[in-house]
C-alpha positions in Angstrom: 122.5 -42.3 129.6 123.5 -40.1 127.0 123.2 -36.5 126.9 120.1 -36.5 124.3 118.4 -39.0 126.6 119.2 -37.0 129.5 117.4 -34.2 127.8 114.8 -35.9 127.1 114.4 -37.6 130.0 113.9 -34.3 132.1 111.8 -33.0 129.8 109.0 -35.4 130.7 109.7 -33.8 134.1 109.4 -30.5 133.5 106.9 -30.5 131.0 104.4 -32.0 133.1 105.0 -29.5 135.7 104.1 -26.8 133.5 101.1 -28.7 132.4 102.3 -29.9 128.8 100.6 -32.8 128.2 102.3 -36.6 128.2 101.3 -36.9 124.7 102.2 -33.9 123.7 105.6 -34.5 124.5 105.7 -38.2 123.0 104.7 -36.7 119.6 107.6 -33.8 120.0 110.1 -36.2 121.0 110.7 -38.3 118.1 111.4 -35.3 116.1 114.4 -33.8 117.8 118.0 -36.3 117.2 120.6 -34.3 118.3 121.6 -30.6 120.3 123.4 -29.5 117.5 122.9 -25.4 117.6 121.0 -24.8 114.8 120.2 -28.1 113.4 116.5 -28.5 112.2 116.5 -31.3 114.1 117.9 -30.0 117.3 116.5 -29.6 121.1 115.9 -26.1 120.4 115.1 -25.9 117.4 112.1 -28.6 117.7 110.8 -26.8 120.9 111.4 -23.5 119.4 108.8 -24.4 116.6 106.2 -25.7 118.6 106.7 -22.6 120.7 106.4 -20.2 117.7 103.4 -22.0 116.2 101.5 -21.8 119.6 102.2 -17.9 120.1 100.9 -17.2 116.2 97.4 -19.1 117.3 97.4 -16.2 120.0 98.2 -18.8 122.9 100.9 -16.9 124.9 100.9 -19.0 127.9 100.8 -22.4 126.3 104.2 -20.8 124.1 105.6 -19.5 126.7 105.9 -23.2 128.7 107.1 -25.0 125.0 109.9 -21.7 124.7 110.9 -22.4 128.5 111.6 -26.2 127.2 113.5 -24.9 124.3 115.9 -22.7 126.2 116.2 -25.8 128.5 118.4 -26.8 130.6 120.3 -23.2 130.4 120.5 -20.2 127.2 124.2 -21.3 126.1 123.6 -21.1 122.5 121.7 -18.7 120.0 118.8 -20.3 119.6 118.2 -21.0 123.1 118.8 -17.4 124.0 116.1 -16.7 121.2 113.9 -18.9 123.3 114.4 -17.5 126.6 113.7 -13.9 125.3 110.4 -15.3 124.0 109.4 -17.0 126.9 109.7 -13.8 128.7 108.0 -11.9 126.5 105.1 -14.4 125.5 104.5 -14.6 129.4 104.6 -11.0 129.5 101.4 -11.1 127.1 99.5 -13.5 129.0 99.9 -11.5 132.8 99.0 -8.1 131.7 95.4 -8.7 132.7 95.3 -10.9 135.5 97.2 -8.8 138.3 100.4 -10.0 137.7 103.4 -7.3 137.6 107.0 -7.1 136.4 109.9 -5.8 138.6 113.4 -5.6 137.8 115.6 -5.3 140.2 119.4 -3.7 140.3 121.4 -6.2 142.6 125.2 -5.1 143.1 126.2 -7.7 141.2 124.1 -7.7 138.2 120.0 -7.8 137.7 117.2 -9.6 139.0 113.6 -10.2 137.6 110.5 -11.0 139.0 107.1 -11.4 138.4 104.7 -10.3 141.6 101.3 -10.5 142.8 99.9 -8.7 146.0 102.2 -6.3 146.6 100.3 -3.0 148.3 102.3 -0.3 150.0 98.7 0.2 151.7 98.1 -2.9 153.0 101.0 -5.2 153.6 100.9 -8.8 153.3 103.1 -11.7 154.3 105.2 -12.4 151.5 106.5 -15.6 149.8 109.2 -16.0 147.7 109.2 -18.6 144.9 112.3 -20.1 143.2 112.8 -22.9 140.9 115.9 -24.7 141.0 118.9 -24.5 138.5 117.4 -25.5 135.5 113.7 -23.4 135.9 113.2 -20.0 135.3 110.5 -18.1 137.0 108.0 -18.2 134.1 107.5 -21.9 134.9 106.2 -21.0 138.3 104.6 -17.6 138.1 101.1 -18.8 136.6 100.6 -19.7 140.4 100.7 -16.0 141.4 97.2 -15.3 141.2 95.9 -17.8 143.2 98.5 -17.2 145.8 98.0 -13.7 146.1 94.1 -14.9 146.4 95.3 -17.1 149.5 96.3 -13.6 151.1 100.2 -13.5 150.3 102.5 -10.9 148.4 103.7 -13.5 146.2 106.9 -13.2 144.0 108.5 -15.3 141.6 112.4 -14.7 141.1 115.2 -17.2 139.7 118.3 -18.7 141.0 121.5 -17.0 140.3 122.7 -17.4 136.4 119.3 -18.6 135.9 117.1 -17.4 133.1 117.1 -13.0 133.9 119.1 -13.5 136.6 122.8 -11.9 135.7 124.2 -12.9 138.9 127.2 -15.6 139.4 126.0 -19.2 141.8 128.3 -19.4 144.6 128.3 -20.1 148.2 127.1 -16.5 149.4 124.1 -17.0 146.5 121.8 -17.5 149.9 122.3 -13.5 150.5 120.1 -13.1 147.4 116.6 -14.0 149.7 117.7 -10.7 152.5 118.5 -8.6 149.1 114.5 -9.6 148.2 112.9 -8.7 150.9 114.6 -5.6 151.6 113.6 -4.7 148.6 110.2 -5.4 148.5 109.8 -4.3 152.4 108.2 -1.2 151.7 105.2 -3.4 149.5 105.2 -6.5 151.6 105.3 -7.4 155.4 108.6 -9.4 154.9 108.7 -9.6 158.9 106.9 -12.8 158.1 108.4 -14.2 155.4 107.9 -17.6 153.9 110.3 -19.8 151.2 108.8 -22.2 148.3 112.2 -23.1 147.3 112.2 -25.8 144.9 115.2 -28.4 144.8 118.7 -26.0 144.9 116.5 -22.5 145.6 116.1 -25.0 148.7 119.3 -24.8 149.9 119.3 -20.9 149.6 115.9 -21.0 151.4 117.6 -22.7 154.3 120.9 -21.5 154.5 119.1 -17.9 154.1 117.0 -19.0 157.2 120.0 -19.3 159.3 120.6 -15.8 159.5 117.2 -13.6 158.9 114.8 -14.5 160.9 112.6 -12.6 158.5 111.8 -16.0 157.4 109.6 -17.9 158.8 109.1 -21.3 156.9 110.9 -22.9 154.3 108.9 -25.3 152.1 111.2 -27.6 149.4 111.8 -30.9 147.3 114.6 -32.0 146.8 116.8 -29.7 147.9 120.8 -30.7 148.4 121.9 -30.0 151.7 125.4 -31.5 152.3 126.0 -35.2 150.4 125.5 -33.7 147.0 128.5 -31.2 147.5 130.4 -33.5 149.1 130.5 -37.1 148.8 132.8 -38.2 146.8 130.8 -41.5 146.5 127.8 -40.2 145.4 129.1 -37.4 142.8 129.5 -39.6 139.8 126.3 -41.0 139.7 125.1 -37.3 139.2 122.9 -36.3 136.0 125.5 -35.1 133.3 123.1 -32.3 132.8 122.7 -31.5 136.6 126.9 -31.0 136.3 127.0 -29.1 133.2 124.1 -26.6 134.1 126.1 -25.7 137.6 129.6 -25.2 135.6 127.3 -22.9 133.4 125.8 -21.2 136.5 129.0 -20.8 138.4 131.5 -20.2 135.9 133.5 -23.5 136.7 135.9 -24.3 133.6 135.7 -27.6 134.1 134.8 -30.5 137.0 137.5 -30.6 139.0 137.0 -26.6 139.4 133.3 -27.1 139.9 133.9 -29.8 142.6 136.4 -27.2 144.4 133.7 -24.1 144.2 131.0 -26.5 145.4 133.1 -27.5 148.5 132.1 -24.2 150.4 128.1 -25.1 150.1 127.6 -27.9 152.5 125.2 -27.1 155.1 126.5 -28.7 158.7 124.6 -29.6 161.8 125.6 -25.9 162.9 123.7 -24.1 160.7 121.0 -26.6 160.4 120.3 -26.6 163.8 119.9 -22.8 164.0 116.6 -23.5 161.4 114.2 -23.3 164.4 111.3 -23.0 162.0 108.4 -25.0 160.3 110.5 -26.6 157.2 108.5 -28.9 154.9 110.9 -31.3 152.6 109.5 -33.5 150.1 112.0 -36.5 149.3 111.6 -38.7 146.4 112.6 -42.5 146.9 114.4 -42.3 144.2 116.0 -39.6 143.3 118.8 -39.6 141.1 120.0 -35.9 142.0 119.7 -35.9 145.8 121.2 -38.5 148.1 119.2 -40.0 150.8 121.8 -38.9 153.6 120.2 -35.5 153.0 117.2 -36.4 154.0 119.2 -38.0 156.9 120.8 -35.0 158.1 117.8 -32.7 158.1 115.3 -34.9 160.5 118.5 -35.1 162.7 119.8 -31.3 162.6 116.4 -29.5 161.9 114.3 -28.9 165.0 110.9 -28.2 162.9 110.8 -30.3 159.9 108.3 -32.5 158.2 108.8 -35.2 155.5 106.6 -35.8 152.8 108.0 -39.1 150.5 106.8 -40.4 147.0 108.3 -43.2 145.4 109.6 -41.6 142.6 112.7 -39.6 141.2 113.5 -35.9 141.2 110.8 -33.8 141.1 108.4 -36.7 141.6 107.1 -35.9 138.8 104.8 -38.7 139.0 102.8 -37.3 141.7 102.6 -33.8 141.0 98.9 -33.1 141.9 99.8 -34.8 145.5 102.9 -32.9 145.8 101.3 -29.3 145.0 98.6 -30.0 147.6 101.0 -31.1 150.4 103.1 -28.2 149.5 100.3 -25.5 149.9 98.9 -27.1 152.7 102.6 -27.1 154.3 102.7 -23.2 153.7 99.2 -22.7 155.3 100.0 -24.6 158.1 103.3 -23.0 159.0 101.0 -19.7 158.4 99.0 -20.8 160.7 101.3 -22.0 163.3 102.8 -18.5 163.3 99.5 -16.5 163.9 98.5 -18.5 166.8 102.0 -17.9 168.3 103.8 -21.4 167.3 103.7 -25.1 167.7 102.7 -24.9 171.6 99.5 -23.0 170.5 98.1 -25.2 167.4 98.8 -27.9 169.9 96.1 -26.4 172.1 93.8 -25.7 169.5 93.6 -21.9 169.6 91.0 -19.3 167.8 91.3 -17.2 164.6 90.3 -14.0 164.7 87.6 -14.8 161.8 86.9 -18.7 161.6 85.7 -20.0 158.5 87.0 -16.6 156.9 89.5 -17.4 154.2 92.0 -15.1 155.9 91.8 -16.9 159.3 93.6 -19.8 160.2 91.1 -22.4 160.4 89.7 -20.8 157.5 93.2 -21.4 155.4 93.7 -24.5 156.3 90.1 -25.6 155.3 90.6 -24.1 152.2 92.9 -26.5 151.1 91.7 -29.8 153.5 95.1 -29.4 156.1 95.4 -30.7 159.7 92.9 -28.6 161.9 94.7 -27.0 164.8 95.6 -29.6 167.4 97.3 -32.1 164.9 100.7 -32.9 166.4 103.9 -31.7 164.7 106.0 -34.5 165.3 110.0 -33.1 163.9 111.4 -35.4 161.2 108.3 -37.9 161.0 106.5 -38.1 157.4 102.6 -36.3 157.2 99.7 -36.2 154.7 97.9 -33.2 154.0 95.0 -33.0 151.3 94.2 -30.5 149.6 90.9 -29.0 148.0 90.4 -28.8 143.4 92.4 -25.1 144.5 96.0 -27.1 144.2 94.7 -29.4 141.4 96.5 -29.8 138.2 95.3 -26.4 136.6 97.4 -24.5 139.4 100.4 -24.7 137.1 98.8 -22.3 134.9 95.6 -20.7 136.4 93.0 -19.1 133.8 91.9 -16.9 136.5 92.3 -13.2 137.3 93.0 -11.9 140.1 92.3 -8.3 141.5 94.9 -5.1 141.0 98.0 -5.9 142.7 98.0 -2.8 144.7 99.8 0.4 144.5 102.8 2.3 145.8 106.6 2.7 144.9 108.4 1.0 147.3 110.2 -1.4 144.9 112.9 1.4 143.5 113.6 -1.5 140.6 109.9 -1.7 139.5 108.9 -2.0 135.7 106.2 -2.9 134.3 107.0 -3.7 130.7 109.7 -6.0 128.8 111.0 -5.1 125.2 107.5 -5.8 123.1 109.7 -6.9 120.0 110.1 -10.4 119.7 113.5 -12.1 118.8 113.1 -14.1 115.8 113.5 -17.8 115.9 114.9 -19.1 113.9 113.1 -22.3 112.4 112.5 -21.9 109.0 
């Protein structure tokens, strides 16, 4: 497959996570015939107009998603950068009223942006950390914010290393950016009791991460490349030609033979794996053309805790994304659960929330989104269903919603509240 079709190809991915329609993508498609920086015709150029028109009809969100395409898979020319800046700032517009805040963060090795809900220095609450993979910046996730901070979590959206605002370099150690998080959000969130929606390589962070701060207590993924994808020399050329150009970009490799070298020092081994002695929930896809099956391998042999959830589809299933949100938040309310009634021995025995049928008790959460009661068995490495009430359904990409103040306090020294209101003009005409 060529690298247009690549592009193209993911795009059907990612814009039906974001909640772009199928046919509004077949009727974008057609137009773009090249990734020539600058041409009319181009990647960019195409999404970049569609964007544009979209933010002038006062739709900020809906732009925002079709600039987050354009910028795709990484901001490495002009016009993409143009479209990254925009998709920050359109997003900007649509979260001003619906408890949604900005922070910026200085990390010692460069900068890192999030966008929060929930955060109180008054009343703490557990906190989840969100993360796309390599090619998704946080504005593709953070719509979700409001309703998570709804379910009762400090929820925050960051971005992989070189991704989108994130100034930082990918490299073996990236895993240390999760304890950097939560130390600094620790005086706004009880990051004690910590839980990880990593999605595909965030995954790998979430669980390496895991390994060492017990701060986290559940791990939730898809996708996520453990061990084969650094290092099977069998399975590395069958890898997406935009999966290996994005990680050069993101790690500064000069070329693939460098890359290969760097990416030697991120397997994950039975050693570290087996230290992971909490709920992890791992959705694989069938398919996949990113992630080798041997991953999934690996983690029902090393992880003590895990649970499978498989679609027959590729990367992302991106075919099943309404059943994959709903097993996902019922994976994080059941490893919520599990924790407040003191583990896997106690849901085993059924035990009693402090407030059932409360939304902030633990029968109550897991009936909010049609999970296992308590006394379900959590069988490690065997495959589960979880439903999941119209909360998870398709609008949960981008919820319409607002949600209450996001509390006060100044325990986040990096907090802002504002990005640069002038827009960077793309250039489509």
């Amino acid at each position: 497959m060529d690298h247009l079709a690549e592009l193209k190809e993911f795009a059907r991915l990612h814009a039906r996570g974001q909640g772009i329609g199928d046919r509004q993508v077949a009727a974008v498609l057609p137009r773009i015939t090249n990734d020539e920086p600058g041409h009319p015709a181009s990647w960019a150029r195409v999404w970049t107009g569609e964007a544009d028109r979209l933010a002038v009809a006062g739709r900020p969100l809906d732009a925002c998603r079709h600039y987050a395409l354009a910028r795709f898979p990484y901001h490495g020319d002009d016009v993409r950068r143009r479209a990254q800046d925009n998709c920050v700032r359109t997003f900007d517009d649509w979260r001003r009223r619906r408890g949604v805040e900005r922070l910026v963060l200085d990390h010692p090795d460069g900068t890192v942006a999030c966008w929060a809900s929930g955060l109180d220095s008054r009343r703490r609450r557990p906190l989840l950390l969100v993360m796309g993979g390599i090619v998704s910046v946080k504005e593709q996730w953070a719509p979700l914010l409001p309703r998570l901070a709804r379910l009762g979590w400090a929820a925050v959206v960051a971005e992989m290393p070189g991704v989108g605002e994130n100034t930082l370099r990918y490299h073996a150690d990236s895993w240390r950016l999760l304890p950097f998080l939560m130390d600094e959000l620790a005086g706004r969130a009880r990051v004690t009791d910590t839980s990880v929606l990593g999605l595909s390589f965030s995954g790998h962070l979430a669980l390496r991460a895991a390994a060492e701060d017990p701060r986290i207590r559940s791990v939730h993924t898809v996708g996520a490349p453990v061990a084969g994808f650094f290092d099977d020399p069998d399975w590395w050329p069958r890898v997406p030609g935009i999966t290996v150009a994005t990680l050069r970009r993101l790690t500064g490799a000069p070329d693939d033979d460098a890359l290969r070298a760097l990416l030697a020092d991120f397997p994950l081994g039975p050693d570290v794996l087996g230290a992971v002695d909490i709920p992890v929930g791992y959705v694989v896809s069938s398919r996949d053309e990113i992630i080798p099956p041997t991953e999934r391998q690996l983690l029902g042999a090393t992880l003590p805790r895990v649970r499978f959830k498989e679609f027959d589809d590729v990367h992302g299933s991106p075919a099943h994304l309404g059943a994959m949100r709903k097993w996902l938040i019922a994976s994080l309310l059941r490893a919520r659960v599990t924790h407040r009634l003191g583990g896997r021995s106690a849901l085993s025995a059924g035990g009693a929330a402090r407030r059932p049928g409360a939304t902030g008790g633990a029968p109550g959460l897991l009936r909010a989104v049609g999970a296992e009661a308590p006394g379900t068995s959590i069988a490690p490495g065997t495959s589960t269903v979880a439903g999941a009430s119209g909360m998870v359904g398709p609008s949960v990409v981008g919820p319409s919603g607002a949600a209450g103040p996001s509390g006060s306090g100044t325990g986040v020294v990096g907090r802002a509240d504002a990005v640069p209101r002038q827009p960077r003009r793309s250039p489509v005409e």
